[in-house]
C-alpha positions as CSV (number, residue, x, y, z in Angstrom):
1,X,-28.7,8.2,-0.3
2,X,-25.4,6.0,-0.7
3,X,-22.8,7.2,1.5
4,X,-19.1,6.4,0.0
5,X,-16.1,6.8,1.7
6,X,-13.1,8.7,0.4
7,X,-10.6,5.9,1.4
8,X,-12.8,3.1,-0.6
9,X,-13.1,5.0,-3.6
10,X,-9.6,5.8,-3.3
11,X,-8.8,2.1,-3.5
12,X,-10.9,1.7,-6.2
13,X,-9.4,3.8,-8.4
14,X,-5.8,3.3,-7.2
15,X,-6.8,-0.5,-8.1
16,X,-7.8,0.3,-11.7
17,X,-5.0,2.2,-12.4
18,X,-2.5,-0.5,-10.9
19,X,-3.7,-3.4,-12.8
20,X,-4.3,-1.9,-15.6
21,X,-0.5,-0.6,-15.8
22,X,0.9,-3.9,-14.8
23,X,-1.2,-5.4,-17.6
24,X,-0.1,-3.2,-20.1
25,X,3.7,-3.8,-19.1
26,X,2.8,-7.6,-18.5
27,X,1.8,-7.3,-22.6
28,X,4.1,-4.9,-24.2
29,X,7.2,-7.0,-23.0
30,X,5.5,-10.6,-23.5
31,X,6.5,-11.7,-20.1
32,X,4.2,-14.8,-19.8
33,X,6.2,-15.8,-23.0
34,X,9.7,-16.6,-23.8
35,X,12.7,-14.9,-23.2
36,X,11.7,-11.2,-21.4
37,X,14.1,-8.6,-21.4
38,X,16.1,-7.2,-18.2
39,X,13.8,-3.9,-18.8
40,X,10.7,-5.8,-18.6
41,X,11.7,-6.9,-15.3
42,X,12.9,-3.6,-13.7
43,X,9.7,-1.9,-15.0
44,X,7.4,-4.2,-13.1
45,X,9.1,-3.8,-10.4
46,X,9.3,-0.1,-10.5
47,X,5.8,0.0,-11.1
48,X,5.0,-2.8,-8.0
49,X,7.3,-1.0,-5.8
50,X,5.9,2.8,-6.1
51,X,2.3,1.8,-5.9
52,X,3.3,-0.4,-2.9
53,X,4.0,2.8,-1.0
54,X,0.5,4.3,-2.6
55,X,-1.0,1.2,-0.8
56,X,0.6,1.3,2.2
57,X,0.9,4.7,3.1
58,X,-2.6,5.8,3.5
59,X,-3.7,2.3,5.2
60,X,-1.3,3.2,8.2
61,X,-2.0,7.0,8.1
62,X,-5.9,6.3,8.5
63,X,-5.4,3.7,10.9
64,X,-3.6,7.0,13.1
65,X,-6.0,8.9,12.9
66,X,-8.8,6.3,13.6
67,X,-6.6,5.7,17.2
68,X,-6.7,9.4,17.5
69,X,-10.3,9.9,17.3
70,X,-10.7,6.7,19.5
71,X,-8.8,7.8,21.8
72,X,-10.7,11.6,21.9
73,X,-13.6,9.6,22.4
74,X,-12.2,7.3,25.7
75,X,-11.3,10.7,27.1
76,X,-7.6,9.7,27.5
77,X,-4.9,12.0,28.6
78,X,-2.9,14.1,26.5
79,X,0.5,12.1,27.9
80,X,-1.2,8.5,27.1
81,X,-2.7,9.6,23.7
82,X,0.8,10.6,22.6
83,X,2.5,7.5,23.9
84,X,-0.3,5.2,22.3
85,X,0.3,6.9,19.2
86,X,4.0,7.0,19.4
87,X,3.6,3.2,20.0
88,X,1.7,2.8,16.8
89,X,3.7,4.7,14.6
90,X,6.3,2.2,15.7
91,X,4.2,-0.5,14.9
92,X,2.9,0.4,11.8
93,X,6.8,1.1,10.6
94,X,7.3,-2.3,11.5
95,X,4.1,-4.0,9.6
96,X,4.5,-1.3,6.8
97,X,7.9,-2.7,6.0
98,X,6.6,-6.0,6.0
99,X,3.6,-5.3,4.0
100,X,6.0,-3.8,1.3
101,X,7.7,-7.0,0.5
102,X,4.7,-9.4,0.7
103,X,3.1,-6.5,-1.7
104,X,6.1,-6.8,-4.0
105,X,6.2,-10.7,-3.8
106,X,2.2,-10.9,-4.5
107,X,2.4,-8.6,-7.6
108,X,6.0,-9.0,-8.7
109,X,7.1,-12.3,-7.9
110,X,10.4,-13.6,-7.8
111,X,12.2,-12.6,-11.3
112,X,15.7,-12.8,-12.0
């Protein structure tokens, strides 16, 4: 039997439901055409933005608690578990951020 993970299929579906939105905005306002409304634009981008976050979120929240089971598994203390993690939720606040905006750039572009 085929095991699937939650977090792929998760992806999957997140993925269908993205592109097909931002194709259907892409075609109600014509924006590979001529002149495309100011709505067009903030739509996309309202649409980019939130499932940014929908990206983003559980990525970093699954990477915790893959470190947390790793470190279970190592036998860590309880003081150097907590720092480790503290350490990554810092990190991962710092890549998030980033990953937002190349997320927005990839999918959104740069519009007026």
């Amino acid at each position: 039997m085929i095991r699937v993970k939650p977090l792929l299929v998760y992806y999957c579906i997140l993925s269908l439901v993205f592109f097909s939105g931002r194709l259907y905005i892409m075609n109600t306002y014509h924006m590979t055409e001529g002149p495309v409304p100011q709505e067009a634009f903030q739509k996309l981008f309202n649409w980019v933005s939130l499932f940014a976050y929908f990206y983003i979120v559980p990525l970093l929240l699954a990477g915790l608690l893959w470190l947390i089971r790793f470190f279970r598994r190592k036998g860590l203390s309880w003081f150097l578990s907590i720092l480790l993690s503290v350490m990554y939720i810092l990190f991962a606040a710092v890549i998030g951020y980033v990953l937002l905006f190349v997320f927005v750039l990839m999918f959104y572009g740069f519009a007026p």
